[in-house]
C-alpha positions as CSV (number, residue, x, y, z in Angstrom):
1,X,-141.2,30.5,107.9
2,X,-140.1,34.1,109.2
3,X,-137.5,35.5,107.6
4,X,-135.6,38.2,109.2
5,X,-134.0,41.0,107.6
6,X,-130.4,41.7,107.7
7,X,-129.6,45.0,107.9
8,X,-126.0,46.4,105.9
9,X,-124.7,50.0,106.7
10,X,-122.4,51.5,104.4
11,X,-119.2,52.9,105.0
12,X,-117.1,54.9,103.0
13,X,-113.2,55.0,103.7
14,X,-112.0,57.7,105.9
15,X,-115.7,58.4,106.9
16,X,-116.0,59.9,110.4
17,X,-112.2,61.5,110.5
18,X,-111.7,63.8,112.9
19,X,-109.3,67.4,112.4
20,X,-105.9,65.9,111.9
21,X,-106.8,62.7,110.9
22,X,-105.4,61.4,107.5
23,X,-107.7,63.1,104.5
24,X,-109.3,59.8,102.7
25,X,-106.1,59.9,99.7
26,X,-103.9,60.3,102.8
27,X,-105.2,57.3,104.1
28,X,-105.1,55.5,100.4
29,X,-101.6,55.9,99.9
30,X,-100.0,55.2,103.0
31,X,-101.9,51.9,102.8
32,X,-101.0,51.0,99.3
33,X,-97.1,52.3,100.0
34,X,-96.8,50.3,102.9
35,X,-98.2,47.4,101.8
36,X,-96.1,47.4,98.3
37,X,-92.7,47.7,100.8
38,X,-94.0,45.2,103.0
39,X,-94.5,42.7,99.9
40,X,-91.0,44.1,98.5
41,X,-89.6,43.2,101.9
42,X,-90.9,39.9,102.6
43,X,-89.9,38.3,98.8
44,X,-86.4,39.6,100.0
45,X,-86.4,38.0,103.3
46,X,-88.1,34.7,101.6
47,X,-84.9,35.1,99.1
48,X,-82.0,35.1,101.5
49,X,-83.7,32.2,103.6
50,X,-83.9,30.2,99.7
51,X,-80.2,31.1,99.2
52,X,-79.5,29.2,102.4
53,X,-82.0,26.2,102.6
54,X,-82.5,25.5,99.1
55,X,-80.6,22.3,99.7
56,X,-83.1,21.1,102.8
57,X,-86.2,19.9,103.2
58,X,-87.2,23.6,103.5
59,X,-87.0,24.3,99.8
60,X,-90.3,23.7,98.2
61,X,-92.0,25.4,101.5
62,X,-90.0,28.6,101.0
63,X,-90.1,28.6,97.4
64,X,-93.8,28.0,97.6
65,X,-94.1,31.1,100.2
66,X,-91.8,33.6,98.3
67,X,-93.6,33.0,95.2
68,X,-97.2,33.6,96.9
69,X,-95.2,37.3,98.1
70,X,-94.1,37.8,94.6
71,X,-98.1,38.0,93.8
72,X,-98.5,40.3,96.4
73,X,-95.7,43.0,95.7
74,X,-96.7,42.9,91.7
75,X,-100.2,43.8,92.8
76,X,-99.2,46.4,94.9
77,X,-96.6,48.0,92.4
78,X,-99.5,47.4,89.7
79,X,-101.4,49.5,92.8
80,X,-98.7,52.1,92.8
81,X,-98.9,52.8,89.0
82,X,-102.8,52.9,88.8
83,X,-102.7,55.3,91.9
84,X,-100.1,57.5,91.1
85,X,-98.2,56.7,94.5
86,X,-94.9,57.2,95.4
87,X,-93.1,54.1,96.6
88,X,-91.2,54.1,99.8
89,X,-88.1,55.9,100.0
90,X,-86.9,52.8,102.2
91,X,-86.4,49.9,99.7
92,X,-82.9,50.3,99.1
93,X,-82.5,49.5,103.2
94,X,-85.1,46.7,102.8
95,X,-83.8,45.2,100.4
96,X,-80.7,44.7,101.8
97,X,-82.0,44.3,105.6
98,X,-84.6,41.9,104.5
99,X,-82.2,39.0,102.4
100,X,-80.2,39.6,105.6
101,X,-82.8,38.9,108.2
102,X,-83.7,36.0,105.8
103,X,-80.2,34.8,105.0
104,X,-79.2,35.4,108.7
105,X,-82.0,33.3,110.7
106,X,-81.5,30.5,108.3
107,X,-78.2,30.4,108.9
108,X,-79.4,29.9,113.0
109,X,-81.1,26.8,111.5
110,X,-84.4,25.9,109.2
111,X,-86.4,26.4,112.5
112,X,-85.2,29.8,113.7
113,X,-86.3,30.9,109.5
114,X,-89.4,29.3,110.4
115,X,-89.8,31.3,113.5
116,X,-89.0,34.8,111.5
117,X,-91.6,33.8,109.2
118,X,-94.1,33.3,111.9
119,X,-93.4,36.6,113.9
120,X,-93.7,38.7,110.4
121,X,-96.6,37.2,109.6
122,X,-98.2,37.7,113.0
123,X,-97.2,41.3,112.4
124,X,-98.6,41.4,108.8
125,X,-101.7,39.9,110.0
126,X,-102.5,42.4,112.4
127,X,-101.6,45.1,109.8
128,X,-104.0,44.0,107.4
129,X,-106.5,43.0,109.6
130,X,-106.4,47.1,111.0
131,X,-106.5,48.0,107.2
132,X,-109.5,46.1,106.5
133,X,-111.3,48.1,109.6
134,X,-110.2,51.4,107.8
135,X,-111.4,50.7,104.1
136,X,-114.9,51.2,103.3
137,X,-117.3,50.2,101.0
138,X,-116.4,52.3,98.1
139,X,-112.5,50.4,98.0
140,X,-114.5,47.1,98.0
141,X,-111.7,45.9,95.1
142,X,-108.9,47.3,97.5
143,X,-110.2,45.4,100.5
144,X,-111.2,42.0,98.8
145,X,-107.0,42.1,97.5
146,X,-105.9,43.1,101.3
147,X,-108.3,40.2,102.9
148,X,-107.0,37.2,100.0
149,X,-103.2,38.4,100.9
150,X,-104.2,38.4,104.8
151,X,-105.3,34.9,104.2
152,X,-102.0,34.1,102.5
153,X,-99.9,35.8,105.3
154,X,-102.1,33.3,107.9
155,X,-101.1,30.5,105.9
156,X,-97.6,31.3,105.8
157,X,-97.5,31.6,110.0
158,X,-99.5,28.8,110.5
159,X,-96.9,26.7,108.1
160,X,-93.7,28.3,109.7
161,X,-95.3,26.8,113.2
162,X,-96.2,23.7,111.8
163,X,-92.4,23.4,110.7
164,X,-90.9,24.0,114.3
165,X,-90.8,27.4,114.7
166,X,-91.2,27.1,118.5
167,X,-88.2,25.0,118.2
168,X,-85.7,28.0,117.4
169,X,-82.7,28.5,120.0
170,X,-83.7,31.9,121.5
171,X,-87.1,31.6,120.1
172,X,-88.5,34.4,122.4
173,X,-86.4,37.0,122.1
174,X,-85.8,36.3,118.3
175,X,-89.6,36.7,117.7
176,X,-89.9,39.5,119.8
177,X,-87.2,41.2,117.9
178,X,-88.4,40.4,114.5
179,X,-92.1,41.7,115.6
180,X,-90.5,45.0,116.8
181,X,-88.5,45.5,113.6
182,X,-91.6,44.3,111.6
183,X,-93.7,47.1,113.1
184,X,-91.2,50.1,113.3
185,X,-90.4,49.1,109.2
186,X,-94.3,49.6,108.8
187,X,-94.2,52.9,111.0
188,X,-91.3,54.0,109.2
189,X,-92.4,52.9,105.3
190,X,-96.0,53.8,105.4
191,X,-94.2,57.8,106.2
192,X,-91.2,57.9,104.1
């Protein structure tokens, strides 16, 4: 029986940067304060969709969802802490924009909520999929936390589609929008 040998190369985070490119600590907190306003933001759009739907069949799924991003955002403020890194400067405007965005497309119906849900989690998904290709070895503990949540966010699209978010009235341009406010409040969060 030949065996072959699989060969592993090492990377450490931030290795290869280039003048101007984030330092490695750069890099580190803009990851973990856009991550912890992400979490902060979806609980509060998971809330204001609860406050509207938490007499439908809906309820357990959103209950179920929010609680899984409750997880999330205490690790990443547990993150924040450890790290010594400033939270976003944004969460009084998430906060209030995200219960709205929640609050508002359930009021368009359980399957326009559904469809918000699935076009932030597309977004997240992506985000945390381009984190993972930035970590390196040496934040193996950072990246294994980033990956489990990734999986999370995946499950949390993949139910929102499987409870008619194609179905929305609008669906196109309310996903698009939600996508393009998903990414600018990452932009914007990951800065301030």
């Amino acid at each position: 029986m030949n065996k072959s040998k699989v060969l592993t190369s090492s990377k450490t985070t931030a290795e290869g940067r280039l003048p101007g490119d984030l330092t490695r600590e750069q890099l580190l907190e803009r990851i973990i304060r856009v991550d912890h306003a992400g979490e902060f933001g979806a609980v509060r759009i998971y809330e204001g969709q609860y406050a509207v739907l938490k007499n439908t069949d809906q309820r357990d799924t959103i209950a179920h969802m929010k609680e899984q991003e409750e997880v999330h955002r205490e690790k990443f403020e547990q993150l924040l802490a450890e790290r010594r890194v400033r939270p976003t400067l944004l969460s009084p405007i998430w906060s209030v924009a995200g219960f709205a965005l929640g609050a508002g497309t359930a009021l368009l119906g359980k399957e326009a909520a559904m469809a918000c849900t699935e076009a932030v989690e597309e977004v997240i998904d992506e985000h945390y999929q381009h984190q993972l290709e930035q970590l390196g070895d040496d934040e193996s503990e950072l990246k294994e936390t980033i990956q489990k949540f990734r999986e999370e966010e995946i499950e949390h699209r993949d139910t929102a589609r499987a409870n008619g978010a194609a179905d929305a009235p609008g669906y196109e341009i309310l996903t698009s929008a939600v996508k393009t406010g998903s990414k600018l409040a990452i932009w914007l969060s990951s800065r301030i």
